[in-house]
Structures are given as C-alpha cells and as structure tokens.
C-alpha positions in Angstrom: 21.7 -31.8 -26.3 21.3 -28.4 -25.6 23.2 -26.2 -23.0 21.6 -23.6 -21.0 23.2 -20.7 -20.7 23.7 -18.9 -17.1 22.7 -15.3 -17.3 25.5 -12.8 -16.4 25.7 -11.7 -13.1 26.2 -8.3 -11.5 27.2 -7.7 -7.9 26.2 -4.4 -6.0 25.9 -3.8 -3.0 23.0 -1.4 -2.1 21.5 0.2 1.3 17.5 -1.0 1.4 15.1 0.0 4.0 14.9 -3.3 6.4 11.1 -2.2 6.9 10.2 -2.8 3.1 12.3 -5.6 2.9 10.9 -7.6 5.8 7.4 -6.8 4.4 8.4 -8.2 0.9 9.6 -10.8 2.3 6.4 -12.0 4.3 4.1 -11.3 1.1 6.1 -13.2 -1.5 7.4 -16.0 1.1 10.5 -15.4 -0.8 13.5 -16.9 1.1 16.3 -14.3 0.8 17.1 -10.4 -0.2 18.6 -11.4 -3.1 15.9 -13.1 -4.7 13.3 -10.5 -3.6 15.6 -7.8 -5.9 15.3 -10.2 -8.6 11.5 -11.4 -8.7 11.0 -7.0 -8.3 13.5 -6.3 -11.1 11.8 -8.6 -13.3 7.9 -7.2 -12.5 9.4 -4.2 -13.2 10.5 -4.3 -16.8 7.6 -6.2 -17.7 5.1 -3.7 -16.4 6.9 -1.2 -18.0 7.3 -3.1 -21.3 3.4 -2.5 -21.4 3.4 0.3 -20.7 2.2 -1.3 -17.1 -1.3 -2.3 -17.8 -0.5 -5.7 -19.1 -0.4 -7.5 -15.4 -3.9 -5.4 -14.9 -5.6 -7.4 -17.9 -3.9 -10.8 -16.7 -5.2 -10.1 -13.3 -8.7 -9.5 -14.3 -9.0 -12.9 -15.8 -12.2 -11.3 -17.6 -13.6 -10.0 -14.3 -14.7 -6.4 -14.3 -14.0 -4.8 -11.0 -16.4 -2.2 -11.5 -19.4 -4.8 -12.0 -19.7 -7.6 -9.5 -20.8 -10.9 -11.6 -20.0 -8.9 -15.0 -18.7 -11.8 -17.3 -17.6 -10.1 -20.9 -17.6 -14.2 -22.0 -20.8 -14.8 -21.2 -22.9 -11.9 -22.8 -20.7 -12.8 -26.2 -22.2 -16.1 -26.5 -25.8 -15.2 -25.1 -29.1 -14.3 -28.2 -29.4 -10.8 -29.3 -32.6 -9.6 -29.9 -33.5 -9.5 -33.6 -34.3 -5.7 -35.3 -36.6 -6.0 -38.1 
C-alpha cells in the first residue's frame, strides 16, 4: 500500500485586488481565494514550461481558428491526385 505524500505548504499573506478576485471567482466557479491562487499558480508554470503555447495546441483540439470547418485530420486521410 502506497502513501501519498502531502505537498509542503507555504503560508503568505498577500494584498489582491477584490475586483480580479471576484471575477476569478465567477469564471472558474472556484469556491475560495485560496484555491483560485493555486489553480493560477499551477496554469502558470505549465504555460511557461512551454514556453506558453502548449494550452494553445490543446485548446485547438485540431480546429484552425483562422479557417472555419478546417479539419487537418480530415484532409490527411482524403485521395491525392496522382502526378504522372
């Protein structure tokens, strides 16, 4: 049986702007502060472990947002024209 470990915790106490907060709060239907620090602490470093494009090409699900309709899987597996 295997024990998980609890990460180490760090208290801080920091001054937000209640504006951003409240707004955070309503788009990620988060419950509290603390959590909403955490969930954004997390996107950040993995953004920035890809150099931030990485949630861009997870996002697009192979969607083009230039090209309404443009599927990249669908024009691998349709017939090419044959060049004699």
């Amino acid at each position: 049986m295997r024990v998980k470990m609890l990460p180490t915790l760090h208290r801080t106490n920091v001054v937000l702007d209640e504006n951003i907060v409240q707004q955070a709060l309503k788009l990620s239907k988060l419950k509290s502060k603390r959590a909403i620090i955490d969930k954004a602490l997390h996107e950040y470093i993995e953004n920035h472990k890809n150099n931030g494009l990485d949630w861009l090409i997870k996002s697009l699900d192979g969607e083009s947002p230039f090209f309404e309709g443009y599927d990249y899987k669908a024009m691998r597996s349709r017939s090419l024209p044959k060049y004699k």
